[in-house]
C-alpha positions as CSV (number, residue, x, y, z in Angstrom):
1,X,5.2,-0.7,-8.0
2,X,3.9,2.0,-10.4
3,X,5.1,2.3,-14.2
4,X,5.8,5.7,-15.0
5,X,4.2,5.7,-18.9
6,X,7.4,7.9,-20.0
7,X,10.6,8.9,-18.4
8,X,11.6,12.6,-20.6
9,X,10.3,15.8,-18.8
10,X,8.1,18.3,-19.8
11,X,9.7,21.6,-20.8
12,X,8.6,23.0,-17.5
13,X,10.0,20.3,-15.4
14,X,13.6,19.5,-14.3
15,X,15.3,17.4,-11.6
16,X,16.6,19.1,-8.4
17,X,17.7,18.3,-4.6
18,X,15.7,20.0,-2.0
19,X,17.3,21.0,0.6
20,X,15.9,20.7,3.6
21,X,17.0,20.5,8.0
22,X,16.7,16.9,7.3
23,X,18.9,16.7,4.6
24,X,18.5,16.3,1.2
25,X,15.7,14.7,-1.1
26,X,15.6,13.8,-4.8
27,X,13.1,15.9,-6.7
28,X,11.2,16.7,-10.0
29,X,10.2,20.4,-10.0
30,X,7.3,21.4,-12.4
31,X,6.9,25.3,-12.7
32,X,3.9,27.5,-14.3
33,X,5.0,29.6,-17.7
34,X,2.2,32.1,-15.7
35,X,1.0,32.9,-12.5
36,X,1.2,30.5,-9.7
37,X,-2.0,29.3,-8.2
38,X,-0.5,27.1,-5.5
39,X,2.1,24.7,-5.2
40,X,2.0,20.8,-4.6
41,X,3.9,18.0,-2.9
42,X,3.8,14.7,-4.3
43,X,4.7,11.7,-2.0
44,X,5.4,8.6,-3.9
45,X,4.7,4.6,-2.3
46,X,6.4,1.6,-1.7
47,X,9.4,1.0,-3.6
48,X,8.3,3.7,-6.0
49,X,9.7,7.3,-7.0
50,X,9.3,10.6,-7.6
51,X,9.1,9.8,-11.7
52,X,5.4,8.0,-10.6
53,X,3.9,11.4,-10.8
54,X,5.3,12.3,-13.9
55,X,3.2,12.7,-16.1
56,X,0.9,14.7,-14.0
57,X,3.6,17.4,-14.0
58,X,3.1,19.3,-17.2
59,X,-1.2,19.1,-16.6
60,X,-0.8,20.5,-12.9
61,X,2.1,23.1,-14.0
62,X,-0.2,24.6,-17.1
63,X,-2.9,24.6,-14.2
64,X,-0.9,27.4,-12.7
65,X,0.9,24.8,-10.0
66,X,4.3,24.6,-8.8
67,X,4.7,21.1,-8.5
68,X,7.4,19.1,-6.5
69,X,7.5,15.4,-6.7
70,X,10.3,13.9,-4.4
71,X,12.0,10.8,-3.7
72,X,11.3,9.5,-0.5
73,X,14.0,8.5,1.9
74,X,15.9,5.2,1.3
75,X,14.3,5.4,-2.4
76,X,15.6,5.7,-5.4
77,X,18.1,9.4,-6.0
78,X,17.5,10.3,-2.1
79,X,19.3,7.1,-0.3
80,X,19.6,7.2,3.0
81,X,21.4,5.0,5.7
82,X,22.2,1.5,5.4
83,X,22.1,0.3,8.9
84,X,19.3,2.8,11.0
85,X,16.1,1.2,10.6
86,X,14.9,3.6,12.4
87,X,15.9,5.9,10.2
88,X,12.5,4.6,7.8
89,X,9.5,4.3,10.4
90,X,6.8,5.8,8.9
91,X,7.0,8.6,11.7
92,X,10.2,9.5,10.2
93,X,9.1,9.5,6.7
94,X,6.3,12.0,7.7
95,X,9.3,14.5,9.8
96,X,10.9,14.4,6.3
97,X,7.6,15.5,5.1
98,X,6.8,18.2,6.9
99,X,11.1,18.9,6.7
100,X,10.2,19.0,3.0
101,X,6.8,21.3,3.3
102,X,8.9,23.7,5.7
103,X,11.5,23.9,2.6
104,X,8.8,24.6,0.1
105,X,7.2,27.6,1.9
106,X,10.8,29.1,2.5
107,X,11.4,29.0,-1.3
108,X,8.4,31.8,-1.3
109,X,5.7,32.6,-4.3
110,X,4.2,29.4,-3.9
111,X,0.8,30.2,-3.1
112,X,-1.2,27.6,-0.6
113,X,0.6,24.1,-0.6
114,X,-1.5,21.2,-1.6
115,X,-0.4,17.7,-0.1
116,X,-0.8,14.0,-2.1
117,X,0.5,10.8,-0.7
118,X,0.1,7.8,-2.9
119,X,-0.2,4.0,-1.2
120,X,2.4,3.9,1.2
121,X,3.1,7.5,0.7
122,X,-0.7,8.4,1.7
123,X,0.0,6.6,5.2
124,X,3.4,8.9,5.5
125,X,1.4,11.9,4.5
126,X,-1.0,10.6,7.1
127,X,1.5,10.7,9.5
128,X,3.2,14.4,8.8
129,X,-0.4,15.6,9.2
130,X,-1.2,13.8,12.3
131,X,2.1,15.1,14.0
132,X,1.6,18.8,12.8
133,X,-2.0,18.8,14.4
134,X,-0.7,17.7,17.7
135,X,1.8,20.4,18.2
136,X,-1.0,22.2,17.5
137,X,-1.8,24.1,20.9
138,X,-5.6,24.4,20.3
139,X,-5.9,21.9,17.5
140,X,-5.6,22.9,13.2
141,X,-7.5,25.7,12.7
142,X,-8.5,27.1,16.2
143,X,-8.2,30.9,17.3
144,X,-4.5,30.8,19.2
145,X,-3.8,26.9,17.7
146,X,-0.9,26.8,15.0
147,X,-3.0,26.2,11.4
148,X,-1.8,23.4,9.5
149,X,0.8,24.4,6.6
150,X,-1.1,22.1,3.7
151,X,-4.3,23.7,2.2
152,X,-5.4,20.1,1.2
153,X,-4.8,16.4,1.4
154,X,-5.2,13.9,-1.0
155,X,-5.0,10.0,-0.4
156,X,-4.3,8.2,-3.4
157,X,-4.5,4.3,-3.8
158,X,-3.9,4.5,-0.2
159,X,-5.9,2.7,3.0
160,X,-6.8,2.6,6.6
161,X,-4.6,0.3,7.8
162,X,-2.9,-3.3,6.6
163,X,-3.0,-4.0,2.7
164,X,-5.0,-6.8,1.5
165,X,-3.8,-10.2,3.5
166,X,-2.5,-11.8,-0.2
167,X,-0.2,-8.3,-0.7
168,X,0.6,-8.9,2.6
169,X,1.7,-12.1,2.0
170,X,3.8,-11.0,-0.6
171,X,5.7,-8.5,1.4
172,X,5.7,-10.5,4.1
173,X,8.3,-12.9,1.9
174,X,10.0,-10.0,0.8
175,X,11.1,-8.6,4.4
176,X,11.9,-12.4,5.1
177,X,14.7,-12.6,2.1
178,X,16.1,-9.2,1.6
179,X,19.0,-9.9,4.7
180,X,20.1,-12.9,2.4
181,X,19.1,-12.5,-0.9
182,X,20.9,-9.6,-3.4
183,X,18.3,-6.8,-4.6
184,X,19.2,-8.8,-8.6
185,X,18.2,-11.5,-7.6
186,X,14.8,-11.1,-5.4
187,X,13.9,-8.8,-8.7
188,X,14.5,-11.7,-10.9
189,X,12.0,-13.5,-8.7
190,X,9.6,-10.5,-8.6
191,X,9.5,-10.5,-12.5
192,X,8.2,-13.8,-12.4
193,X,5.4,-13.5,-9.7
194,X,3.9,-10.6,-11.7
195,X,3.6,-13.0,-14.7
196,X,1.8,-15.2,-12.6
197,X,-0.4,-12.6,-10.4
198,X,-3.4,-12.0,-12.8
199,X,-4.8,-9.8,-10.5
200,X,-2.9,-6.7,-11.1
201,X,-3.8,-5.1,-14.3
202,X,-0.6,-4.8,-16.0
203,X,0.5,-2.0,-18.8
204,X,3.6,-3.3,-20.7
205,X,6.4,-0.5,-20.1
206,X,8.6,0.1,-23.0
207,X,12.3,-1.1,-22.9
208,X,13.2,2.7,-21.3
209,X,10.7,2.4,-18.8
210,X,11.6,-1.6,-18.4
211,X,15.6,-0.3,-17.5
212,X,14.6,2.6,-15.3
213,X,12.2,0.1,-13.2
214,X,15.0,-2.4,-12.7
215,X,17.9,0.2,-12.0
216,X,15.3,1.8,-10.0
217,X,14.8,-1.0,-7.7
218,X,18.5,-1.6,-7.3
219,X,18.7,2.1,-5.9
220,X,16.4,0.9,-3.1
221,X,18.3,1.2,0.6
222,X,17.3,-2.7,1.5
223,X,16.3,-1.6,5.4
224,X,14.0,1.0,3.6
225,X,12.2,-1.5,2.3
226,X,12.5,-4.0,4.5
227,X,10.8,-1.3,7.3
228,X,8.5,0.4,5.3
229,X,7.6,-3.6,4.3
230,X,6.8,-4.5,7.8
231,X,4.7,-1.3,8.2
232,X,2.6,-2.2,5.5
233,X,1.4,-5.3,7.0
234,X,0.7,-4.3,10.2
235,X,-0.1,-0.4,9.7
236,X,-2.8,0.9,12.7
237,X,-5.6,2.2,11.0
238,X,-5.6,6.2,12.2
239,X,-8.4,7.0,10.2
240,X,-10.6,8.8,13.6
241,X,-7.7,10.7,14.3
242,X,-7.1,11.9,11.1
243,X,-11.0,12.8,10.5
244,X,-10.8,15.1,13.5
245,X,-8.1,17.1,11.7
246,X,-10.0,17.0,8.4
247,X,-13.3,18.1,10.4
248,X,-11.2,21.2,12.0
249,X,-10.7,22.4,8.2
250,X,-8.4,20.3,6.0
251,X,-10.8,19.5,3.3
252,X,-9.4,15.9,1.8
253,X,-9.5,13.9,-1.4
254,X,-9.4,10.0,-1.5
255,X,-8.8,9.1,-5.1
256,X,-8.5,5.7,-6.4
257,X,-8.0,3.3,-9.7
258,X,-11.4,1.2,-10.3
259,X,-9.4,-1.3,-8.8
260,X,-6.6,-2.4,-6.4
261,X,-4.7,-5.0,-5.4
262,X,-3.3,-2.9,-2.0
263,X,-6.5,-2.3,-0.7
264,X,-9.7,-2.8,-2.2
265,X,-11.5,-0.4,-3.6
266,X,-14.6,-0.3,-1.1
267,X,-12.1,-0.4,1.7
268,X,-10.8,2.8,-0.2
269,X,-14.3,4.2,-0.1
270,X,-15.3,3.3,3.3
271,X,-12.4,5.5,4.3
272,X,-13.2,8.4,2.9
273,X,-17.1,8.2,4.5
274,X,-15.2,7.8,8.2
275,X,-13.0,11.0,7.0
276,X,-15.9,13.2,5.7
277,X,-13.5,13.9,2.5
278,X,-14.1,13.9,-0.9
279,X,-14.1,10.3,-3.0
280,X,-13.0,10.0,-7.0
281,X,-13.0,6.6,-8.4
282,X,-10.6,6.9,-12.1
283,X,-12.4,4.7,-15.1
284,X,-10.1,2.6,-16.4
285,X,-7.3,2.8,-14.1
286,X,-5.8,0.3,-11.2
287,X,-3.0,1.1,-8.4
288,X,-1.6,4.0,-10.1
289,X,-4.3,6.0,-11.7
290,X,-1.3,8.9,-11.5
291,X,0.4,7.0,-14.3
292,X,-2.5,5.0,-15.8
293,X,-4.7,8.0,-16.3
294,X,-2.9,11.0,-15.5
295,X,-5.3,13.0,-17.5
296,X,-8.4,12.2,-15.6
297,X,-6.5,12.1,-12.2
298,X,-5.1,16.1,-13.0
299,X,-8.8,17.2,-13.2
300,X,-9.3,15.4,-9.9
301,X,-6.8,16.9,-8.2
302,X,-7.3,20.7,-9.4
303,X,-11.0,20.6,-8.8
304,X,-9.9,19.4,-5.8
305,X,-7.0,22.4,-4.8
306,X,-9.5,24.6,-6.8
């Protein structure tokens, strides 16, 4: 999970609810003191949050960027139901994306809308995009087709398909336990795998931080995780489908750590060749480079929407 490096917001953020026709989601908002540029939605991953992102919020917002960073559904402040599994497919996730990009534009003066998944969030974004294209009549960008309402995409620490077979072994025992074991108790067990796992590089949070990753892990909807766990090991890779929208005129961004225990790094860069898009690798940072190096991954991403 990422470790958000602080938890107080910048004086141009606060915490809202976005309203949207699939309810309601969870949400930091990030305004510019000046004139808006554009306007972003950030899409956090697995058992993650909307506080992943931020301390990217006060860069992107001095950029000139209205920046939204939401819970997703089942996560965290947004909830959800309790006994719909369906309710969390990843085709689902991405209707409450593009429910959530249809809010944004409503709200008005937002300038072109720039779209960022991170890990599992880059497969939901993936999604949204994929299912916006095919309504499409004549495809994205075609004279007479409906254009695409995101002026970018970015994939961040995100893949083609399945993570890495030993992550997948790990979630694999996760969705196996969470019907009988108590949310407490599996993270008492977690705690002690990530002792043990020297292969994640590891930043020790401060007791504030410490609390908020605990109480946010209890927030979790278990048949959230427990679906978006199962998708995560057996995810189709989409990556043809999605070039062909990218080709039509959605320029993209894959942006990675140096490393990555989801999905390896080359796998990360093999993607973006099949998807013609853009490729930054962030020095010094692994799964989260949003909260490892958030300074480094702001220039990214507004060289990118710039």
């Amino acid at each position: 999970m990422s470790t958000p490096p602080f938890l107080t917001l910048p004086p141009s953020a606060r915490a809202l609810r976005v309203v949207t026709a699939r309810g309601q989601f969870a949400a930091l908002r990030a305004e510019p003191a000046g004139e808006v540029r554009g306007s972003a939605l950030l899409v956090p991953g697995f058992t993650g949050s909307k506080e992943d992102f931020i301390a990217l919020l006060e860069p992107l917002a001095s950029a000139g960027y209205r920046v939204t960073a939401v819970d997703q559904r089942g996560q965290y402040e947004t909830g959800g139901p309790h006994d719909d599994p369906g309710a969390y497919a990843v085709a689902a996730l991405g209707a409450d994306v593009r429910a959530l990009t249809a809010a944004l534009a409503a709200e008005g003066g937002t300038g072109p809308l720039h779209l960022l998944g991170h890990s599992l969030g880059g497969q939901v974004v993936r999604e949204a995009v994929l299912a916006a294209a095919s309504e499409a009549a004549d495809g994205p960008t075609a004279p007479g087709g409906a254009p695409l309402p995101w002026a970018s995409l970015t994939l961040m620490s995100t893949g083609p398909g399945p993570i890495d077979p030993a992550e997948a072994e790990r979630t694999r025992l996760l969705v196996e336990v969470l019907p009988t074991m108590g949310l407490e108790e599996i993270w008492q067990v977690m705690q002690q795998m990530e002792k043990a796992d020297e292969k994640r590089a590891r930043r020790v949070p401060s007791p504030e931080v410490a609390a908020f990753l605990h109480r946010r892990w209890l927030a979790n909807v278990p048949q959230s995780l427990i679906a978006t766990g199962g998708h995560l090991v057996a995810a189709p890779d989409r990556v043809a489908e999605l070039a062909a929208v990218i080709t039509a005129g959605l320029p993209a961004l894959v942006l990675s750590g140096i490393q990555d225990y989801a999905w390896p790094v080359p796998e990360q860069t093999a993607m973006a060749e099949r998807l013609g898009a853009h490729r930054v690798v962030v020095a010094d940072a692994g799964h989260s480079p949003n909260a490892e190096q958030p300074a480094a991954t702001a220039e990214a991403l507004l060289a990118h929407w710039g």
